[in-house]
N, C-alpha and C positions, 0 to 999 in steps of 0.2 A: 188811887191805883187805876190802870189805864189797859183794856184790853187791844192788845196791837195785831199789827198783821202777823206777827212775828210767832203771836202764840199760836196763829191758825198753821200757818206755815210747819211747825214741829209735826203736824203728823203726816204731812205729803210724802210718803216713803211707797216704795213697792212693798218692803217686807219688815215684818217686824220679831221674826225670831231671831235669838240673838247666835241659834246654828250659824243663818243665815249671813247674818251679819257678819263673823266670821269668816264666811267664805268668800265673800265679796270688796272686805274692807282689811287695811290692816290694825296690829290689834292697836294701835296710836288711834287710829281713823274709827275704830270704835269706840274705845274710851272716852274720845271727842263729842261721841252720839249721846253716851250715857250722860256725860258731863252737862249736854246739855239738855236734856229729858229732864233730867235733876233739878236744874236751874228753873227752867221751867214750873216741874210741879211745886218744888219751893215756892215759888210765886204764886200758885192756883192753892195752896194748901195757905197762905197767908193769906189769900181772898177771900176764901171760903170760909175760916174762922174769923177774920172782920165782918163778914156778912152775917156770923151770929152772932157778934158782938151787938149789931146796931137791931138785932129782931125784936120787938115783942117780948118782954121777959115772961108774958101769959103763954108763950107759946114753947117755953123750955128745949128750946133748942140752940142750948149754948154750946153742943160738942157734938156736930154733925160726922156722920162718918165719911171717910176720905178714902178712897180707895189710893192705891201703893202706885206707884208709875209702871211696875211691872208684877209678872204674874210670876217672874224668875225664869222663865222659860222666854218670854215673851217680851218686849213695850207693848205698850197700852196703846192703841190707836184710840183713843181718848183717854181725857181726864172724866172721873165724876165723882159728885159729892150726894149722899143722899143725907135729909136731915126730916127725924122723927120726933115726936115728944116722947120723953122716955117712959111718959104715962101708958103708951103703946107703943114701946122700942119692938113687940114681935108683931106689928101690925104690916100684911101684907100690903096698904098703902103708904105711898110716902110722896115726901117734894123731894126732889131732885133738881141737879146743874152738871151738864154736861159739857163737855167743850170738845173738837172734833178738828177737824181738818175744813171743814166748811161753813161750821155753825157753832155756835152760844147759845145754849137753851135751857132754860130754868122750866122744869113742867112737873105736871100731877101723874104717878106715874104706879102701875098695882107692881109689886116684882113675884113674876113669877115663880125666878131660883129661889129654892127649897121653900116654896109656898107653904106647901105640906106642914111646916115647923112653924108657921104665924097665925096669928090671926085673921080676922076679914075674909067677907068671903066674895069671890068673883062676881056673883054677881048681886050684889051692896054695892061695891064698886059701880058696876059699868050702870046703876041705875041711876048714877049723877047724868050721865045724858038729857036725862030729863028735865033740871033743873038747872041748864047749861043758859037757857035765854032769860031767868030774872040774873044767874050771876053777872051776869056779862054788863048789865050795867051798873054795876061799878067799875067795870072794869078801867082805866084811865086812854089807853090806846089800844082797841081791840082788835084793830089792823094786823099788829104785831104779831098776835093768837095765831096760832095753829092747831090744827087738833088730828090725827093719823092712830090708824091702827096698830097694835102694839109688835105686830108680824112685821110691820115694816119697817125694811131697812132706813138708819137711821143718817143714810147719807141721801135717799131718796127726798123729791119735793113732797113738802106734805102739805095740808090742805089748809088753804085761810081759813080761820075758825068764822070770819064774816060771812065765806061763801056757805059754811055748812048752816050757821044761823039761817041765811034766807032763802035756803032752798029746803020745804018739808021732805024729800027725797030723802037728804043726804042721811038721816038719821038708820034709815035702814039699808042703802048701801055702805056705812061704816060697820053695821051691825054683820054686815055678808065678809065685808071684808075682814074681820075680826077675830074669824074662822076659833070660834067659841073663844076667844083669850079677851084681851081687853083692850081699852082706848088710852092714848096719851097725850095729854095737851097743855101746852103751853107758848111763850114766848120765847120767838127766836130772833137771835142778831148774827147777822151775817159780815158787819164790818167791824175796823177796828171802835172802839168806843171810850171815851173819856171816863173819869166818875162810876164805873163799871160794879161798885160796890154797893152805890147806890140803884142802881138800875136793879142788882141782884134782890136786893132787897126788897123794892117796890114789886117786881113781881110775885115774890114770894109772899107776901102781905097781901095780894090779890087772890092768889090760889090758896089762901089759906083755910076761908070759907069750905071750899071744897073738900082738903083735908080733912078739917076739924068738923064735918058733919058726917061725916064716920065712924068717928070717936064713940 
């Protein structure tokens, strides 16, 4: 499976309620939209279950959750997949894969919607910062890393995870910017990319560490 330009392209839109849509399109020229939303996430929802096919069977994450292409109201200005161990399916951490209009990004990520109902606590979480520089070497390309606070918009540039390694600063301007919530980091891909299954995977085998010492 092959991530193309084609999937970034699906969410270059002004608007995404389907009011909107509506009003702007006729209802042929919308059906067209849906039709291909559809197609689309068909393809991102066969990705994402190939990518638990090939994980780690220690990591019991054979049926990741998929979010829907729309909210009924709305399309999703992204796709995302998040995948827990169901040994901690109400763990406010998880890995995640997102896919946007600009980026692919597999990352470690706390979800703050309905925290209140999960596990883990904020900050257990954000205290892997601390143990960001033995992870890192294993990392295989660590160029790729990014790491941004979790306030930030998620079309915004965020920050090489290499730059934050070698500057001691950065740890406590993330901390400012983080405005009491939490950090998110991971790998991102910005073009189209071959073997895409594999990449998913390789990342998510790397953040896993981090995951699972939460557990």
């Amino acid at each position: 499976m092959e991530l193309t330009s084609e999937d970034f392209q699906l969410f270059e839109r002004d608007f995404f309620a389907f009011k909107q849509l509506k009003e702007f399109y006729s209802i042929e020229e919308v059906e067209q939209i849906k039709q291909e939303y559809k197609e689309h996430w068909q393809k991102w929802k066969a990705w994402q279950q190939a990518v638990a096919k090939e994980l780690p069977t220690e990591y019991h994450m054979e049926k990741p959750k998929i979010e829907s292409w729309t909210n009924g109201w709305n399309l999703r200005n992204h796709f995302w997949s998040a995948y827990r161990d169901p040994q901690h399916r109400n763990q406010n951490a998880c890995l995640a894969a997102l896919l946007n209009r600009k980026q692919f990004q597999v990352y470690l990520m706390f979800q703050h919607y309905k925290s209140d109902e999960r596990a883990g606590s904020l900050a257990e979480y954000n205290k892997l910062l601390t143990s960001l520089h033995e992870w890192s070497k294993g990392v295989a390309n660590i160029e790729d890393y990014y790491i941004w606070p979790q306030v930030e918009h998620e079309l915004d540039d965020h920050l090489p995870l290499t730059e934050f390694l070698a500057d001691n600063n950065q740890p406590q301007k993330l901390q400012a910017a983080m405005q009491d919530r939490s950090f998110q980091l991971g790998k991102l891909t910005f073009k189209a990319t071959p073997s895409i299954v594999q990449e998913t995977v390789q990342t998510l085998e790397e953040l896993a560490p981090l995951y699972f010492a939460l557990s």
